[in-house]
C-alpha positions in Angstrom: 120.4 107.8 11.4 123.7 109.9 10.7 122.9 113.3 10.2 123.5 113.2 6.5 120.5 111.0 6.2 117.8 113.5 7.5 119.7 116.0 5.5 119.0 113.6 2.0 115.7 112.9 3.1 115.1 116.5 3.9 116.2 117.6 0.3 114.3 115.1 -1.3 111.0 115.9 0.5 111.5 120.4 0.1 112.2 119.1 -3.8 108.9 117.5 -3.8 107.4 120.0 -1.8 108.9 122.6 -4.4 107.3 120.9 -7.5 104.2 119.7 -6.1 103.2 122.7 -3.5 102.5 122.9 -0.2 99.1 123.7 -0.3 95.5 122.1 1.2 96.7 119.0 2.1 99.8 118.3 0.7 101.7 118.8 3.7 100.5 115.7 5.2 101.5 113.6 2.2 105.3 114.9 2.3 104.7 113.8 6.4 103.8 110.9 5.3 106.9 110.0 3.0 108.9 111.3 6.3 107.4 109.1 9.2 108.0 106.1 6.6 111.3 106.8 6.4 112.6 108.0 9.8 110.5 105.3 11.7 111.9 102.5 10.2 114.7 103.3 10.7 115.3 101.9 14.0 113.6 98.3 15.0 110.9 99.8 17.9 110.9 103.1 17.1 108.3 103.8 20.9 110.8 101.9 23.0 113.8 104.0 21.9 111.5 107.6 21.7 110.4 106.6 25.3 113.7 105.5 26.5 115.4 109.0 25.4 112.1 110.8 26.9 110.9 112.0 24.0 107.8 114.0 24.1 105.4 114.9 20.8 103.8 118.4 21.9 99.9 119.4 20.5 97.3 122.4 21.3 94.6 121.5 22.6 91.9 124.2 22.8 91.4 126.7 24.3 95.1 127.2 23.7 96.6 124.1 26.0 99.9 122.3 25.4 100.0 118.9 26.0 102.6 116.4 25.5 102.8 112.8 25.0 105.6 110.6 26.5 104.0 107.1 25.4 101.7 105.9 22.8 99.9 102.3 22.6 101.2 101.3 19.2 103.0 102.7 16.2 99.8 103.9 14.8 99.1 105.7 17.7 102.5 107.4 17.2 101.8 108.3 14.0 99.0 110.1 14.4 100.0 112.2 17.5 102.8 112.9 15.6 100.7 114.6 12.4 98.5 116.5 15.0 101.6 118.1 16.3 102.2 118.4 12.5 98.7 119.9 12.0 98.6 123.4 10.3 95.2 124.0 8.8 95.6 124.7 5.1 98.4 123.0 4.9 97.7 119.4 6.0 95.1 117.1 6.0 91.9 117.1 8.1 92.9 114.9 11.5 91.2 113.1 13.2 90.0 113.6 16.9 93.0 112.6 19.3 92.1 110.7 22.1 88.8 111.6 21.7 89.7 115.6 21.4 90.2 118.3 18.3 95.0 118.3 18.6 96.5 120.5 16.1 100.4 121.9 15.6 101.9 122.6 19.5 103.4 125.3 17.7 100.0 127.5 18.5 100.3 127.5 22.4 104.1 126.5 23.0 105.2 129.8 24.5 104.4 129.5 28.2 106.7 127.8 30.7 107.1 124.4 28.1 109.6 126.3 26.1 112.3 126.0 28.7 112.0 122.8 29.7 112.2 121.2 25.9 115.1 121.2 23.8 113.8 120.5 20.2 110.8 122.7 19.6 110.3 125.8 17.7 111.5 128.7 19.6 114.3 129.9 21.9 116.5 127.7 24.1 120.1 127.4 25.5 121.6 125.8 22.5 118.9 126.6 19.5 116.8 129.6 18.4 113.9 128.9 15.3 112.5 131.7 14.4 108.7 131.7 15.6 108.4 134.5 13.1 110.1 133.4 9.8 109.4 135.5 6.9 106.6 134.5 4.1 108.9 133.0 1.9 110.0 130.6 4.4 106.5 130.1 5.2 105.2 129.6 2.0 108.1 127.8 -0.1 110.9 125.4 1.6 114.4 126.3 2.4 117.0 126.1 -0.3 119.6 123.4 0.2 122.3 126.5 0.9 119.8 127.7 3.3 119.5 124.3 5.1 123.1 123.2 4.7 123.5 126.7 6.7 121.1 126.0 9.4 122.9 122.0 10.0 126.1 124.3 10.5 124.8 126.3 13.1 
């Protein structure tokens, strides 16, 4: 995808996000519309993740980061991609991962992972996300001026 596609696709989704809330669940619908999108766009969307070493990061409790660099089918991908996705109140219930509780990696990235990644939440050579945004970004998504800033950064 170009990098005006995500950009459409983003816009589209914080639009619906906007009118239909954010709230107890809905999160994992607008994930939903997201994943279709984005993995079809490619024709073996686990061959190319694994062949650019792409790792999908949960929390496992008590407060352990774990990441997976292979999955056994697309479904599997899927759904360790909404546990690294999974924000209580926001999303859906998920189910057990590999037989154990997974929610958002965001709850226990901060240890010696945070280096070694480039795309997570956090600090890094050539990014910085907020790990504390401000309720309004929490609780409503980013304008199109605020986004449109952040792709120029």
């Amino acid at each position: 995808m170009t990098w005006i596609q995500p950009r459409e696709l983003y816009t589209r989704l914080a639009s619906r996000a906007r009118t239909e809330g954010v709230w107890y669940g809905n999160m994992t619908n607008i994930h939903e519309e997201m994943l279709d999108t984005i993995l079809v766009s490619v024709e073996n969307p686990i061959k190319v993740l694994q062949q650019r070493k792409f790792g999908i990061g949960i929390t496992r409790f008590p407060a352990t980061y774990e990441t997976y660099h292979s999955w056994r089918n697309i479904r599997h991908l899927r759904h360790c991609l909404h546990c690294s996705f999974y924000v209580p109140l926001y999303c859906s219930y998920q189910q057990n991962l590999d037989g154990r509780q997974a929610i958002d990696d965001g709850f226990s990235n901060d240890g010696p992972k945070i280096s070694t990644y480039d795309i997570i939440i956090g600090r890094g050579n050539t990014y910085h996300i907020s790990m504390f945004p401000a309720f309004s970004e929490v609780v409503y998504p980013p304008s199109n001026i605020d986004i449109d800033k952040k792709i120029d950064e």
